[in-house]
N, C-alpha and C positions, 0 to 999 in steps of 0.2 A: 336633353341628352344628345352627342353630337355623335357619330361613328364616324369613325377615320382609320386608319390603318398604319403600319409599320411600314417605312424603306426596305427593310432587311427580312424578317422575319415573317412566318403567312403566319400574322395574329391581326386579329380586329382588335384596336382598342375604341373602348368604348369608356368617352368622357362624362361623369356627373359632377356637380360642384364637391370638391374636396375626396372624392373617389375616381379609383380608376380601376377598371374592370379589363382582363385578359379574355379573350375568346377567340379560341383556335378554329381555324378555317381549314380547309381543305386545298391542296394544292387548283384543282380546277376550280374553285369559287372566288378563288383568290388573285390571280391574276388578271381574270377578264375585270373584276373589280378594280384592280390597278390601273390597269390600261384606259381603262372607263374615267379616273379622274383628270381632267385639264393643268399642264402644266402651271398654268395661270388663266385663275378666271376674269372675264369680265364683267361688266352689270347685268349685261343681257342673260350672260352663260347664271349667274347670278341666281337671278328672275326666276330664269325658266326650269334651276335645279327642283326634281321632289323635293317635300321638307322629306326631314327624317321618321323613321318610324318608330315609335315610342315604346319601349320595352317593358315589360314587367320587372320591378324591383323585388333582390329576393329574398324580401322583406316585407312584413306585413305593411299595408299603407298606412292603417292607423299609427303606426311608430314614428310617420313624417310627420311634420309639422306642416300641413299647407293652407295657413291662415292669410284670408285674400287682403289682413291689412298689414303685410307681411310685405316689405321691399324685393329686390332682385336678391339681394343680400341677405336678408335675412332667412329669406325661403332658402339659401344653401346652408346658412347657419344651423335651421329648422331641420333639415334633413338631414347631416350629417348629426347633429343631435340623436334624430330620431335611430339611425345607425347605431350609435355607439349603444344605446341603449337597449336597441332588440339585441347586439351582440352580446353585451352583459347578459343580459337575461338568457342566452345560449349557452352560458360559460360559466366554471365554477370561478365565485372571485375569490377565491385564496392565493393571495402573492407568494407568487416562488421566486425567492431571493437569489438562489445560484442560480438559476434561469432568466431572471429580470421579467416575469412575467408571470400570468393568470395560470391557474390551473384549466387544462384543455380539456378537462370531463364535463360530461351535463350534469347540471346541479338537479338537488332533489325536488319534488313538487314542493311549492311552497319554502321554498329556502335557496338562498342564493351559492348555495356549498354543494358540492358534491358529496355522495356519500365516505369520502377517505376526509375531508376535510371540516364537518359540517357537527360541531360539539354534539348538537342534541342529539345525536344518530349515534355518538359511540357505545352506550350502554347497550345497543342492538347490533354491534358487531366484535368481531372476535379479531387476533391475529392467525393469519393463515400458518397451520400448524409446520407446511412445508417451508414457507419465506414468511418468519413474522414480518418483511419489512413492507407487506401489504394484509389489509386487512380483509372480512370478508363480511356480510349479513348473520344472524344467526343461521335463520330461515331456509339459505344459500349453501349452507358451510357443506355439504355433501356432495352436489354438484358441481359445486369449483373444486373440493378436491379430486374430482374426475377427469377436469380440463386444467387445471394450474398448470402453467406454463415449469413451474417448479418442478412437480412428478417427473414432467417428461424427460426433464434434464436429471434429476435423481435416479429416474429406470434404465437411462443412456448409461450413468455413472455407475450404476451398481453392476450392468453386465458387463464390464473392464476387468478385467483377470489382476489388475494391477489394485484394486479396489477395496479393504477389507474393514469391516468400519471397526474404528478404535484400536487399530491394531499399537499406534505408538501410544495409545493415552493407560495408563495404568488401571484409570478406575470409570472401567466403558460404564460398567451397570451402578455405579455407585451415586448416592443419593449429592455427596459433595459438590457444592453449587457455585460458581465462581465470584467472588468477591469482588466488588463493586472498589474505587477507588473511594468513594462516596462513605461506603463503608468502612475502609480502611483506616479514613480520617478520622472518618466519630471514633472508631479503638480509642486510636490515642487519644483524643482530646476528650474520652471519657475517663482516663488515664490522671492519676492524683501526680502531684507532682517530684514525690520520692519514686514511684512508679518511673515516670518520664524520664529522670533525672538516671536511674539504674540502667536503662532500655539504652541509652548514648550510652553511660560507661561501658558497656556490655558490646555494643557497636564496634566501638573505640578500642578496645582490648582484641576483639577478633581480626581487627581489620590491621592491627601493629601484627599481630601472632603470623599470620597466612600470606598477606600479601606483601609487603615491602615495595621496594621498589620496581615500578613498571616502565619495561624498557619504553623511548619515543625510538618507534622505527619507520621514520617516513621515508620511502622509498621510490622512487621514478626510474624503472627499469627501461635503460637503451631501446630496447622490444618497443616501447610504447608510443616512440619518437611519433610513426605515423598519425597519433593521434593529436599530437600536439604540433603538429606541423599543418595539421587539416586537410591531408591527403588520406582523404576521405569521404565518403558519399555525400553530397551536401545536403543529403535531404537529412542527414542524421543530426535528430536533438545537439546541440553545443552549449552545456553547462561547463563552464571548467571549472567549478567546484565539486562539481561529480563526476566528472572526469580526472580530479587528481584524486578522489578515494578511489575510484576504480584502477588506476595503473597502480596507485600504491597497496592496493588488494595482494595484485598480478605481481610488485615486486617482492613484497615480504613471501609470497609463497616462492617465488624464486630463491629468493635467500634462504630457506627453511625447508628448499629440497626438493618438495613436491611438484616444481614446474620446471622444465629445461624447454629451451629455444632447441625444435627442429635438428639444428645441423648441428648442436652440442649432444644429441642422445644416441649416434651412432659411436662417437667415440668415449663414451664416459661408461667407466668399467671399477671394479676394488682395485686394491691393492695391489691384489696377485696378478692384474693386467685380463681379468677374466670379463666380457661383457657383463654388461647389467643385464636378469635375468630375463624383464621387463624386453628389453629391448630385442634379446635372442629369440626369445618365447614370439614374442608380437611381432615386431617391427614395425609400429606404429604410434602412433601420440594416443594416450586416454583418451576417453569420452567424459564426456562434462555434465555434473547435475547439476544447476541451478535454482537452488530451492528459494521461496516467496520471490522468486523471477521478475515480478512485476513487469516491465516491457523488453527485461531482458538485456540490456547494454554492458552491464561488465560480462557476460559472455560473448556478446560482441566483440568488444575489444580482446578478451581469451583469445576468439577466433582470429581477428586480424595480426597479431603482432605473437602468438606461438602456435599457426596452424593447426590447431583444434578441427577436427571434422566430424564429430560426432557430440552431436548436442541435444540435452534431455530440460525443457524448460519447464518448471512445475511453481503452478498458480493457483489460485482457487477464483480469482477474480478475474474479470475482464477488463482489458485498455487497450485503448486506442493509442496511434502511433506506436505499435511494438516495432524490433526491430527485427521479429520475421522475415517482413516481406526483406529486406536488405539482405540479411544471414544466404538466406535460398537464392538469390542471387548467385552466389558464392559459389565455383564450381566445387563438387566434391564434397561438402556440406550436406548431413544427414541431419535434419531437425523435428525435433517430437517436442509438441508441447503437452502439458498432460494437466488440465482444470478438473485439480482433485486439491481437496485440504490436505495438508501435511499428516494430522492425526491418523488420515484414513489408507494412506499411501505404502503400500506395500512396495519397496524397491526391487526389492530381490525376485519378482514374480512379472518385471518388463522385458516382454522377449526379446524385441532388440536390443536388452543392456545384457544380457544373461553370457557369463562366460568374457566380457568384454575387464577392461582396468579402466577406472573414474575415480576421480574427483570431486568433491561435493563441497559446493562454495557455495554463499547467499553474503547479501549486500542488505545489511541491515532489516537482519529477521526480528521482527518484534516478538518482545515477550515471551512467551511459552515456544513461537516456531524455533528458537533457535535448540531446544532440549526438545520437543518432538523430532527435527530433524539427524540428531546425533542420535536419539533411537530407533529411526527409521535406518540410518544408517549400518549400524550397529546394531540390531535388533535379532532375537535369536528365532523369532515366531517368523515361522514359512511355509503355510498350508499345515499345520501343527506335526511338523516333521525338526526335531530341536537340532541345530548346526551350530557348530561351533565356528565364527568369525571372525579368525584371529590375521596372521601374518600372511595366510594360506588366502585369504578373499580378495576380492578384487579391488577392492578400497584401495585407494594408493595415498588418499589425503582427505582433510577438512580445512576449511579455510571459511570461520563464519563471520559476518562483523554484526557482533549485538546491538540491539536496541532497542529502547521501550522500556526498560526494566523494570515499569510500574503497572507496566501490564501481565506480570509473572503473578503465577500463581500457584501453592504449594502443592494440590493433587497433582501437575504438572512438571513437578523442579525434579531432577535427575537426582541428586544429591542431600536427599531429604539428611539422609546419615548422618554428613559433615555438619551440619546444623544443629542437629541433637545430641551428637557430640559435644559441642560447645556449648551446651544447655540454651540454643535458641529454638523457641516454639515455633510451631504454623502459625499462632498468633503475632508473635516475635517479625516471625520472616514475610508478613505481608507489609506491620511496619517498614520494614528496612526496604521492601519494595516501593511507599510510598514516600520513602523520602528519597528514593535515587530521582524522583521529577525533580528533587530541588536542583539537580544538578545544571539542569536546563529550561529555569524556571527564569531568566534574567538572560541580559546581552550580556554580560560579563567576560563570558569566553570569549567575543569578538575583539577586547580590548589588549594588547599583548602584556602589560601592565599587569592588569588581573590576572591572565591565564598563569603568569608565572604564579604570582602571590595560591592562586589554586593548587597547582603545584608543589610549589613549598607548604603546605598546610594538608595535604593529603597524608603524608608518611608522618605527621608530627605525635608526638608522646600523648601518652592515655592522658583524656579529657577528665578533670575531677567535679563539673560543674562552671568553672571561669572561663575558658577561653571564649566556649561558644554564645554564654548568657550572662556573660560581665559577673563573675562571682554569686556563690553560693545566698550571700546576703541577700544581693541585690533580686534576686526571685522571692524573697519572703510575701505573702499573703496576694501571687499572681496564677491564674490558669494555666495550665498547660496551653490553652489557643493564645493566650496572650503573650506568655511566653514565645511561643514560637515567630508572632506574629511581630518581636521585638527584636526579633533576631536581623543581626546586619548581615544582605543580601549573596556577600562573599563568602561568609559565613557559613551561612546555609547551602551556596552551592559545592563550598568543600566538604562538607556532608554530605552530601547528594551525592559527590563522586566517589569518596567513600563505601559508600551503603552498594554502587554501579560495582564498585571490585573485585566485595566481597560477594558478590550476587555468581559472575563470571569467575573467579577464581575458585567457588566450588563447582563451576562445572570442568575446571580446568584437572582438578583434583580427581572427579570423578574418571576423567579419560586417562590419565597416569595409573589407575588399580584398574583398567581395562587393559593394560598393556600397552597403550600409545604414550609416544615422547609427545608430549603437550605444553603448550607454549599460551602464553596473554601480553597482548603488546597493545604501544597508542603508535594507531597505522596512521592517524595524520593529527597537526597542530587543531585543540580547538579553536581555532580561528576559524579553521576549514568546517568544523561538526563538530559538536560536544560529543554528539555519541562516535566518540576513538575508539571503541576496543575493537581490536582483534583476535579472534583464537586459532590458532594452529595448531591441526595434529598429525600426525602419521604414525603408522608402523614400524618399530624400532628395530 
């Protein structure tokens, strides 16, 4: 073992064969040390050095190998051996793949697993009732409910005035269990195949009735230039695929009302040459919600290119590289992030939005957020005092872009009505929820070729059995799995985008018998993202 030192730094390193060990020194033990070694030694200086002093390994000995018919070589062989092996035995060995590495817990007596990873030990533990995504002992399960890191952050969340649990979900106390994907697939494929074969014509029929044609409004509003020019922070994320859904967010709400640029909203008035009320009343730009926020960047750009100063970011999760720290930056810039689920999110009850005009966007809310967030919105419950929410509220827009559609689920969906109207069931409608995956089940959309053929095959005439499974014949004495399983891949995604339309155009339906002009458009080419939709509403 040889000690020697750093040029630069007051560390001793200390050399063994195939390890190297760090130990910090003290500025006074360090330098006279320095100063103490010979630029260049000679034999003599050589000679007459101390050896060195031999340190405790911190490691048991028995774990080296120091067999005396054992080389120079091999005795380093032998100990770093013997290392890797006390450190195993220190450490759970379950490989964590997105980590590239061991599990850093101590494993249990007699098992090389930690107790979260360690098979024979799950029968003796439970999911922690606060965060299933850790587990607990039985024997434990009281006293980690005392210290779970979980509580603390739920006792934080619950005293939030903004907090109210299930306020958007319909069926807080209801036994309705959310349906698994897993599950939705056995339905159908336990599904005879005159069953299956009606379930498409029925599809097919709704989706010619309701939808038609959806406008492509790909839009890149002038406002956005500076982000495509890169006059912009450099430390900020640069996709520019997600950079052209976010400016094309920011131009379709342009077009459709709810956004004006700054130095356009002093002078924009009706007819009668009267200011907009907005503007008399206030004289300033909305404030911005941004619902499933995630790090935040199509409000970012809101704020950089139509001076936005009042921003509300609502998450439930935590990420790294948000663009808070950038936003705050920004002089004039008032930012609230708020890690609360959507269901539980009371809007109308944030004191510094209260009395204020917003906006309320989100960039690709999965599933159920984007109908809890339009009744977070719009919702009539507020400390159980019932208001009516109409032209009179401070709402000035929605602007949401769907997605996930396979992740929706019926005690959830806004618009149960429109469904049952059309004689489709909640059995029905989880169907149709798992076949919008087909839509973005293939690269197909990447190809401009396909995308149209998707396109032309979206709006086409009621399916009678042929188009989609080569004729009625040709299914004689097949499964349903088989069936589907035979289906050609274009095929099935123009289905998928179907089943995505009809899913969005009854929540589009829903906001027109609330009184809002409501709109569904493809805000960019699938090239850019299969999942295009956009919804726009406002007050009419």
């Amino acid at each position: 073992m040889v000690p020697t030192t750093c040029p630069i730094f007051p560390v001793l390193l200390v050399l063994t064969p195939n390890i190297i060990r760090l130990r910090p020194c003290s500025r006074m033990n360090f330098f006279p040390y320095l100063k103490s070694l010979p630029l260049k030694s000679t034999p003599a200086q050589q000679s007459q050095r101390t050896p060195p002093i031999s340190r405790p390994l911190p490691w048991p000995e028995s774990m080296v190998s120091n067999s005396s018919s054992h080389v120079a070589g091999d005795e380093a062989g032998g100990e770093a051996n013997g290392v890797v092996k006390y450190l195993k035995e220190k450490h759970c060995q379950f490989w964590l793949p997105n980590k590239r590495r061991h599990c850093a817990n101590s494993p249990l007596p007699f098992s090389p697993f930690c107790g979260n990873h360690d098979s024979s030990a799950s029968d003796h533990r439970l999911p922690c009732p606060l965060d299933p995504s850790h587990s607990v002992s039985k024997e434990n399960l009281g006293s980690h409910l005392k210290k779970c890191p979980s509580r603390t952050q739920a006792l934080a969340l619950e005293a939030q005035t903004y907090y109210s649990k299930g306020i958007n979900c319909d069926f807080i106390d209801s036994p309705i269990d959310e349906i698994s994907s897993d599950a939705k697939r056995a339905a159908i494929y336990a599904l005879n195949l005159s069953e299956f074969l009606a379930l498409v014509k029925k599809i097919d029929c709704l989706h010619y009735a309701i939808v038609g044609d959806l406008e492509n409004s790909y839009l890149i509003p002038d406002a956005c230039d500076k982000w495509f020019s890169r006059r912009i922070n450099s430390k900020i994320p640069y996709q520019e695929r997600h950079v052209l859904q976010q400016a094309s967010i920011l131009g379709n709400m342009e077009n459709f009302g709810i956004l004006h640029r700054p130095e356009e909203l002093v002078s924009r008035g009706d007819k009668e040459g009267n200011v907009d009320v907005f503007v008399q009343e206030r004289g300033k730009l909305p404030a911005v919600v941004e619902f499933g926020a995630g790090r935040g960047y199509l409000t970012h750009m809101l704020a950089d290119s139509y001076g936005i100063k009042k921003i509300f970011l609502v998450e439930r999760r935590a990420y790294k590289l948000k663009a808070d720290r950038s936003l705050r930056q920004n002089d004039g810039i008032l930012l609230e992030r708020l890690k609360i689920d959507i269901e539980d999110f009371n809007l109308h009850t944030v004191e510094s939005l209260k009395g204020h005009p917003y906006l309320a966007i989100g960039k690709h809310l999965c599933g159920n957020a984007t109908d809890l967030t339009i009744k977070c919105c719009l919702s009539k419950k507020t400390d159980g005092i019932k208001e009516d929410f109409s032209s009179s509220s401070h709402l000035q827009g929605i602007a949401l872009a769907t997605c996930c559609h396979h992740l929706c689920q019926w005690k959830h969906y806004l618009n149960k009505s429109f469904f049952l109207d059309h004689g489709i069931t909640n059995q029905d409608f989880h169907s149709i929820t798992w076949f919008s995956s087909w839509a973005v089940d293939s690269n197909l959309y990447k190809q401009a070729d396909n995308s149209i053929m998707l396109n032309a095959s979206e709006n086409s005439e009621v399916d009678e059995g042929g188009k989609y499974f080569g004729g009625v014949g040709f299914l004689a004495d097949k499964s349903v799995e088989e069936t589907i399983r035979n289906m050609k891949a274009v095929i099935r995604a123009a289905f998928g985008f179907k089943c995505k339309d009809i899913i969005d155009m009854g929540r589009v339906l829903w906001l027109r018998e609330h009184g809002l002009v409501s709109q569904l458009v493809k805000y960019v080419p699938p090239r850019i993202s299969p999942e295009n939709h956009l919804l726009v509403a406002k007050f009419s």
